[in-house]
C-alpha positions as CSV (number, residue, x, y, z in Angstrom):
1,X,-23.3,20.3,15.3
2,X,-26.2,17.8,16.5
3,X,-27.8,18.6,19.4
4,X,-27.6,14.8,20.7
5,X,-24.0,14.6,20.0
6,X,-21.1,16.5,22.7
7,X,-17.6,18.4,22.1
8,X,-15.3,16.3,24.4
9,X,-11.4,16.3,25.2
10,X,-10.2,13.2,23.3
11,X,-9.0,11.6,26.7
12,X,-12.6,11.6,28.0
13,X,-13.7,9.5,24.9
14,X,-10.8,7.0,25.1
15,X,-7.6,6.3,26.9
16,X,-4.2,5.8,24.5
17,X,-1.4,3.8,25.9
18,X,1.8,3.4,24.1
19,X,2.9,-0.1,23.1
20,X,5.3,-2.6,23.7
21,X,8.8,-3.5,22.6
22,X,9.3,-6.9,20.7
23,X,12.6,-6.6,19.2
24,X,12.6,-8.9,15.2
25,X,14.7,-11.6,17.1
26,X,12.5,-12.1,19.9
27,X,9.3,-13.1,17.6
28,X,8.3,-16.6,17.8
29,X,6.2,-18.1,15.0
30,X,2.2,-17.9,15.9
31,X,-0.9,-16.0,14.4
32,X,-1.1,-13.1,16.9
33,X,-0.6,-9.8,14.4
34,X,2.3,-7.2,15.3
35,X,1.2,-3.9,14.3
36,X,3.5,-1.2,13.9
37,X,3.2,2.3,13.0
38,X,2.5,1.8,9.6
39,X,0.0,-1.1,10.3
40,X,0.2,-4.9,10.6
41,X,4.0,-5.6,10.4
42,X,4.6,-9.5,11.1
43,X,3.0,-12.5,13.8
44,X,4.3,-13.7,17.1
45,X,2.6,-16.4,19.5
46,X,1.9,-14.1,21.9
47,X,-1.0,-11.0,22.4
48,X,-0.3,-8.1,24.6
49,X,-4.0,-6.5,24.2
50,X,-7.6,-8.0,23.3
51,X,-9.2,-7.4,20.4
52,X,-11.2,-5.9,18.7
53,X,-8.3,-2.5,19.0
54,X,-7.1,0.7,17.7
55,X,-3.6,1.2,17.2
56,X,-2.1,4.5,16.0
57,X,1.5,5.4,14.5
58,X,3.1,7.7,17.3
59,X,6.8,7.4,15.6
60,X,7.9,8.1,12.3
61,X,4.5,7.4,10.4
62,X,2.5,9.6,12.3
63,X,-1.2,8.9,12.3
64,X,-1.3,5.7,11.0
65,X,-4.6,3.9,12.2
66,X,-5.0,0.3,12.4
67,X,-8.2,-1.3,13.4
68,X,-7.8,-5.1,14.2
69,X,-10.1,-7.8,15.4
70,X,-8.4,-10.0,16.9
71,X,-6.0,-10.1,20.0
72,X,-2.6,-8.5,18.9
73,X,0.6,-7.1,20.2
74,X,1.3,-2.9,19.5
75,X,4.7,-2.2,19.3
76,X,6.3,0.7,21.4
77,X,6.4,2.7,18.3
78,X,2.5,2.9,18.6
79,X,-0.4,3.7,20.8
80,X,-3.4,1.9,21.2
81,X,-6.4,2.3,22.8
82,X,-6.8,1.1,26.5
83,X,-9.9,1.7,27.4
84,X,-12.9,2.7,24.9
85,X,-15.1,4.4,27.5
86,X,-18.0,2.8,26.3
87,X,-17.7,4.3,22.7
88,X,-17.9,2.0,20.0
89,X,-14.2,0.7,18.8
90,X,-14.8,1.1,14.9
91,X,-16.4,4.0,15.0
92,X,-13.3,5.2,17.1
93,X,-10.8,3.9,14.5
94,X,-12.3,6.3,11.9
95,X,-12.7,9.4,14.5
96,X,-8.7,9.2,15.3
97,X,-8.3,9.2,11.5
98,X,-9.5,12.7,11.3
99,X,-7.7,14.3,13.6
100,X,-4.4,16.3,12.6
101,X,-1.5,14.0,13.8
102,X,1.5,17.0,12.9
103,X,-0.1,19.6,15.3
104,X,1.0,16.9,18.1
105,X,4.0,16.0,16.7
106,X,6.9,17.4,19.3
107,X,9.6,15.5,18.0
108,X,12.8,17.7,16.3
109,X,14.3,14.9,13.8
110,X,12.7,12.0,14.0
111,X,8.6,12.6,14.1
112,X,6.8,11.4,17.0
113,X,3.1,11.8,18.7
114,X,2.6,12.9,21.9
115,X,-0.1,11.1,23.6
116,X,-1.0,14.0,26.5
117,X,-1.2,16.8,24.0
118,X,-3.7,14.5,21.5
119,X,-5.7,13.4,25.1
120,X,-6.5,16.9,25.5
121,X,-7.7,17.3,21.7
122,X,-11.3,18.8,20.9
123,X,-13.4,16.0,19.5
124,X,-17.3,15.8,18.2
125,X,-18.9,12.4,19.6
126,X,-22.3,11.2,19.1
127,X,-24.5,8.8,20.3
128,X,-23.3,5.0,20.7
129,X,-26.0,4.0,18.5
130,X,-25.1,6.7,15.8
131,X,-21.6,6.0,16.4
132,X,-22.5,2.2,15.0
133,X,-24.0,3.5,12.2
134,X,-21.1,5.8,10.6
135,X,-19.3,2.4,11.5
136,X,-21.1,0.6,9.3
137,X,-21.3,3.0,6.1
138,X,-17.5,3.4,6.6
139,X,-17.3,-0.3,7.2
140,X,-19.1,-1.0,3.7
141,X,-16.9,1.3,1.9
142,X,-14.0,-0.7,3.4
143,X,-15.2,-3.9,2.8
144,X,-16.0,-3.1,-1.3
145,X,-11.9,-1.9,-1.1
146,X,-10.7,-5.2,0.7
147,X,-13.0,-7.3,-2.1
148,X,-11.5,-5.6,-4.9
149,X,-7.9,-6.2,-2.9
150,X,-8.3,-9.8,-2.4
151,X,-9.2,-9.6,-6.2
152,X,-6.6,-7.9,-7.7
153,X,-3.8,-10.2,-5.8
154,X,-5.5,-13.3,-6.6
155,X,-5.5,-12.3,-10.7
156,X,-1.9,-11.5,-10.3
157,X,-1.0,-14.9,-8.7
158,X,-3.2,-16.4,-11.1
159,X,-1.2,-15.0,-14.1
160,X,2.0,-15.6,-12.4
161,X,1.1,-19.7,-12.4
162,X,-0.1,-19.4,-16.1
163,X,3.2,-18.3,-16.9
164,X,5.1,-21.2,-15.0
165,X,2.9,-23.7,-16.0
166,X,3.2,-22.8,-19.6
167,X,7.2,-22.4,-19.4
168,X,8.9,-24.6,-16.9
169,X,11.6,-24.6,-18.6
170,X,12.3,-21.1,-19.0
171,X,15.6,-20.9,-16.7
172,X,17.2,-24.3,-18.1
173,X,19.7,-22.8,-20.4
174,X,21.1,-26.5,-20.7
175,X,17.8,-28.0,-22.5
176,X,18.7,-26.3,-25.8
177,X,15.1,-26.4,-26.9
178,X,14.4,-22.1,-27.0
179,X,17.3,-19.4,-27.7
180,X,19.0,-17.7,-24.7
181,X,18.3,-14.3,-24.4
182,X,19.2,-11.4,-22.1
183,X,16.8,-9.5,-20.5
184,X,17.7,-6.2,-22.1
185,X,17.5,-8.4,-25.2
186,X,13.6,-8.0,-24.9
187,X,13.1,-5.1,-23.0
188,X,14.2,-1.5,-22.3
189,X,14.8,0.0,-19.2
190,X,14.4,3.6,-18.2
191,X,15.7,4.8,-14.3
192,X,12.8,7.1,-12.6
193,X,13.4,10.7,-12.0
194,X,15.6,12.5,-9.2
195,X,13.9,15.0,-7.5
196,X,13.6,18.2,-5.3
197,X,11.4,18.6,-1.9
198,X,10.0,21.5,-3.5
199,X,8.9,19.5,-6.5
200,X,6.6,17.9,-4.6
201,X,3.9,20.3,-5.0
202,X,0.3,20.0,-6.4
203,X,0.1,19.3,-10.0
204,X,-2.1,17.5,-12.7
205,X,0.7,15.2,-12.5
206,X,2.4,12.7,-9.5
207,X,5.4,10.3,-8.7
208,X,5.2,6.7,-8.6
209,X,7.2,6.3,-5.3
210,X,8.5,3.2,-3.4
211,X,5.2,3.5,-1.5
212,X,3.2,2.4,-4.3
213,X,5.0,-1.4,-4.2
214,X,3.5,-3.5,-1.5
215,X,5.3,-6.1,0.4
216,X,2.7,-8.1,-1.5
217,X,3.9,-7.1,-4.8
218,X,1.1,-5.4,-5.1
219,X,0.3,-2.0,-6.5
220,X,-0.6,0.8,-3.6
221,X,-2.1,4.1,-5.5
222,X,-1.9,5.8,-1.8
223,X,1.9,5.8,-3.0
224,X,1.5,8.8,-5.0
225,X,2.9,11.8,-4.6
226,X,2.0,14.8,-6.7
227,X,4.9,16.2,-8.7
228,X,5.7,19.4,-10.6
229,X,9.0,19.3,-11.6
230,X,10.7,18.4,-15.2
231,X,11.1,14.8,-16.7
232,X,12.0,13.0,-19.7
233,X,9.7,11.3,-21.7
234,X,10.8,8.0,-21.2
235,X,10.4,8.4,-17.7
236,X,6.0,8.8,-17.9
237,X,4.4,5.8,-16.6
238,X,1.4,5.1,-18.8
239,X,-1.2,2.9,-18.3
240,X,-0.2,-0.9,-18.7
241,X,3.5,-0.2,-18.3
242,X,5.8,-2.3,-15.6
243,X,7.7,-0.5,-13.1
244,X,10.3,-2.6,-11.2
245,X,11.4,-1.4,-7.4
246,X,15.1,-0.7,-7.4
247,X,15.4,0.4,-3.5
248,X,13.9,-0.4,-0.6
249,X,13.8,0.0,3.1
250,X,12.6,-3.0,4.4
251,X,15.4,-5.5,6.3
252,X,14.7,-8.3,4.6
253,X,14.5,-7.3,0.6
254,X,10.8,-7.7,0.5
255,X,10.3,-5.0,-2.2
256,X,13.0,-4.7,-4.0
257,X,13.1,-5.9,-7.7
258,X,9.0,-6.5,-7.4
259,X,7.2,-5.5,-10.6
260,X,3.8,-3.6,-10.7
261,X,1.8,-2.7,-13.4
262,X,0.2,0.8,-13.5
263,X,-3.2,1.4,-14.2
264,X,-4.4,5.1,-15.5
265,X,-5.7,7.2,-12.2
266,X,-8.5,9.3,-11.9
267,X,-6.9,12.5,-10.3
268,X,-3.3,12.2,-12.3
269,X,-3.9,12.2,-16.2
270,X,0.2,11.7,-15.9
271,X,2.6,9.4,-14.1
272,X,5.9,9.4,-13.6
273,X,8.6,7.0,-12.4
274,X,10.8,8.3,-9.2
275,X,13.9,7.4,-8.7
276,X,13.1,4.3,-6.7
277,X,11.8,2.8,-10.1
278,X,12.5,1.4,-13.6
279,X,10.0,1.5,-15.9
280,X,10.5,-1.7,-18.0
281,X,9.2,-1.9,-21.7
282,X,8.7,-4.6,-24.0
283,X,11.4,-4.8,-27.0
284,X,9.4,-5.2,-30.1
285,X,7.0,-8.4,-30.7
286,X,7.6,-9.5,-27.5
287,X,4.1,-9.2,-25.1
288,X,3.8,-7.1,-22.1
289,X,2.2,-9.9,-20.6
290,X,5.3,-12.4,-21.0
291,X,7.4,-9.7,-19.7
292,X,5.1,-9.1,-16.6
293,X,5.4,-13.1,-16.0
294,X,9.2,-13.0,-16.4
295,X,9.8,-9.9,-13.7
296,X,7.1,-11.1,-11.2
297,X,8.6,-14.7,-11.1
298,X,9.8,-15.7,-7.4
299,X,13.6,-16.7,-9.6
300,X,13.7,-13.1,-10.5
301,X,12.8,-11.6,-7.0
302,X,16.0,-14.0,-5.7
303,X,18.1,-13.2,-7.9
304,X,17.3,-9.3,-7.1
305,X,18.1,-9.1,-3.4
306,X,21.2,-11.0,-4.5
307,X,21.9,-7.6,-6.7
308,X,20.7,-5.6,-3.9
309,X,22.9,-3.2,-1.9
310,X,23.3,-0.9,0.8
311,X,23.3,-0.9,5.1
312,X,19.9,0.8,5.4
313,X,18.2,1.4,2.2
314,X,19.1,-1.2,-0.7
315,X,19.4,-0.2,-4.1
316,X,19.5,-2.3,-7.2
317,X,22.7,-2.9,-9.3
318,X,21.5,-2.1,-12.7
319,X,23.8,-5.1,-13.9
320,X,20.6,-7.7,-12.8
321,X,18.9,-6.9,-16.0
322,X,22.2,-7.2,-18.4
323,X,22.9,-10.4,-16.6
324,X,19.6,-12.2,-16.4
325,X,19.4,-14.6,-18.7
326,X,16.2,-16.8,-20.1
327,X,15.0,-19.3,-22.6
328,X,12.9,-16.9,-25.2
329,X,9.7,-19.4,-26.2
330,X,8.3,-18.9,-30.0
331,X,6.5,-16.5,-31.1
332,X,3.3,-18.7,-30.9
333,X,3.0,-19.6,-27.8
334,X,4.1,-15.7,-26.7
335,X,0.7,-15.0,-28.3
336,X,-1.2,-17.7,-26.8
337,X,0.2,-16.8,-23.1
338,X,-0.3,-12.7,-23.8
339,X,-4.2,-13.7,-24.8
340,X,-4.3,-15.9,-22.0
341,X,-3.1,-13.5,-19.1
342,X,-4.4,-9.9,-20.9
343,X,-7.7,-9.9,-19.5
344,X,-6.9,-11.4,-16.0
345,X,-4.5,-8.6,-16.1
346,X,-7.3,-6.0,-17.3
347,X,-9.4,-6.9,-14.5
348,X,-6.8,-6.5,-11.7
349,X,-5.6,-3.0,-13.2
350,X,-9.8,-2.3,-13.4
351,X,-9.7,-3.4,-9.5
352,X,-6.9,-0.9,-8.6
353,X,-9.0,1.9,-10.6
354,X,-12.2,0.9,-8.3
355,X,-9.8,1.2,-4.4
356,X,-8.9,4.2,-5.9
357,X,-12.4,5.3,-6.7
358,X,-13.9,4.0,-3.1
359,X,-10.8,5.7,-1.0
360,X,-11.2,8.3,-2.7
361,X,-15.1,8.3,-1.3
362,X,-14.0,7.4,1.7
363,X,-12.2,10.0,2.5
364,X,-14.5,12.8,1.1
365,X,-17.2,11.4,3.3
366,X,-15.0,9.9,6.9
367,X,-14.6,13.6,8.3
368,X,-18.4,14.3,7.8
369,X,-19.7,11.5,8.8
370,X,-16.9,11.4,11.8
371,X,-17.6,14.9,13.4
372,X,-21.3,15.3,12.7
373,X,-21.4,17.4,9.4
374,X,-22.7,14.9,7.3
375,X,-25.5,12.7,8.8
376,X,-27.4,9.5,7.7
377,X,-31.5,9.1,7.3
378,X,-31.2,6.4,10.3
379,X,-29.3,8.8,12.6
380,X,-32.3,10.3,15.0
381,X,-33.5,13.8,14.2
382,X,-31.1,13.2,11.3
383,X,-31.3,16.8,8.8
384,X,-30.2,15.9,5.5
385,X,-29.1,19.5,4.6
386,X,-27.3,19.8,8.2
């Protein structure tokens, strides 16, 4: 370890404090961010805690660590930071990122953090000054994945108002101008895979997961989980294919029935489909592109949750796709839009590949840089080789 940074109890470096309730009902509309375990969860007019803050998942997603700007309100299913001790606040968002969150966990069923045991937690700490530094290489890293976010969703809803500008008219089946069509008229649909715990081992291969579908309709790779049991072969995700979400656990249907389109990975030469997926095809001559459009239009989404299911998890009545019906354009202007849309498409799949690529650096280099193994050329008395 360097000799100008300490080994420190976690509770002399900062001060946790669990969070507050704010039951869904009692929100009010405003800009202040509610952050939940697994991150930023909704708004409400009113903060609880100044920014800039640390919040971190103390029930059921353990570990979770939100860094935020700007005032907010931590929900009771959290703990934030209360007092920083002088210690810079990013750089103490990436230290509580490293530390193991399970060790502390001493709940039975339902997981849970407790705050005294992680207080009393061994931690490396250096310098303010150093501490700033690590912030900002971990902050650059960050900012080259947010970029490549902002990217990829703009692309999407770019495509997605290509495609309604170029057919308005696709859901007036009273026009008479194009055929109606089913959707499994131009498409096949193949149901993801059911499988064991102990599946879910390391392999060359992983699930796409419910995770992997954003709220934003967005594809998350963090989603994946790596998988070693059997499949079928319609069930392989390959690179450019759609994957629909048929269940979800959010309360208000915000995932299910959203469409994502896979890009190849760097660390899983093969994807499959879990059973919280369909993975949608294209029936012959008709674009991938004009079936992306179809599925990630906001009429489909409605008429999904309208499908939807269930008290606590929803799942998808396979009927939606036998009873969605659409005006089916010639095949010129399929062409046109599919030529149109293919390399706005390309880019956002090439955007997904580089978060991959930089989370995947950030994580090899947050616990080095975070505990002192790993040091930059600025930090003083810095030894490359330490």
């Amino acid at each position: 370890m360097p000799e100008d940074w300490r080994v420190a109890p976690l509770g002399d470096v900062l001060t946790l404090q669990r969070g507050f309730d704010l039951p869904s009902q009692d929100r009010l509309p405003g800009e202040v961010a509610v952050v939940s375990s697994s991150g930023i969860s909704g708004t409400h007019s009113e903060a609880k805690v100044s920014g800039p803050g640390v919040v971190v998942g103390r029930f059921g997603t353990l570990g979770t660590v939100t860094y935020i700007t700007d005032d907010f309100w931590p929900l009771n299913t959290t703990l934030y930071v209360r007092d920083f001790k002088g210690n810079d606040p990013r750089f103490v968002s990436f230290l509580l990122q490293t530390l193991d969150y399970e060790a502390h966990n001493d709940k039975t069923t339902v997981p849970g953090v407790n705050r005294n045991h992680l207080h009393q937690t061994l931690v490396r700490v250096p310098p303010v000054s150093e501490q700033r530094e690590v912030a900002d290489a971990l902050d650059a890293i960050e900012s080259k994945i947010s970029v490549e976010a902002r990217l990829a969703r703009q692309l999407r809803a770019l495509v997605i108002a290509l495609f309604e500008r170029r057919f308005p008219q696709l859901d007036d089946e009273t026009s008479g101008a194009w055929p109606i069509v089913s959707l499994t008229s131009i498409a096949t649909f193949a149901r993801g895979v059911s499988y064991r715990s102990d599946e879910l081992r390391p392999a060359d291969r992983a699930l796409v997961t419910l995770k992997c579908f954003g709220r934003d309709g967005m594809y998350q790779t963090d989603g994946l989980k790596p998988f070693a049991g059997p499949y079928k072969a319609s069930q392989e995700v390959r690179p450019g294919d759609l994957v629909v979400a048929q269940t979800d656990i959010t309360q208000a249907g915000d995932v299910i029935g959203r469409v994502v389109q896979i890009p190849a990975h760097r660390d899983y030469p093969t994807l499959v489909a879990s059973l919280d997926a369909v993975v949608v095809r294209p029936a012959t001559a008709i674009p991938n592109e004009f079936l992306f459009g179809v599925l990630a239009r906001e009429s489909f989404r409605d008429l999904a949750r309208g499908y939807a299911n269930g008290s606590t998890v929803l799942h998808l009545d396979g009927r939606l796709f036998t009873d969605y019906a659409l005006q089916l354009p010639p095949s010129e202007l399929l062409s046109r839009f599919a030529d149109e849309a293919r390399p706005l498409l390309a880019r956002a799949a090439d955007a997904c590949q580089q978060i991959d690529a930089m989370d995947a650096l950030r994580r090899l280099l947050l616990p080095s840089l975070a505990t002192g193994t790993l040091r930059l050329s600025g930090a003083a008395g810095a030894d490359p080789g330490s």
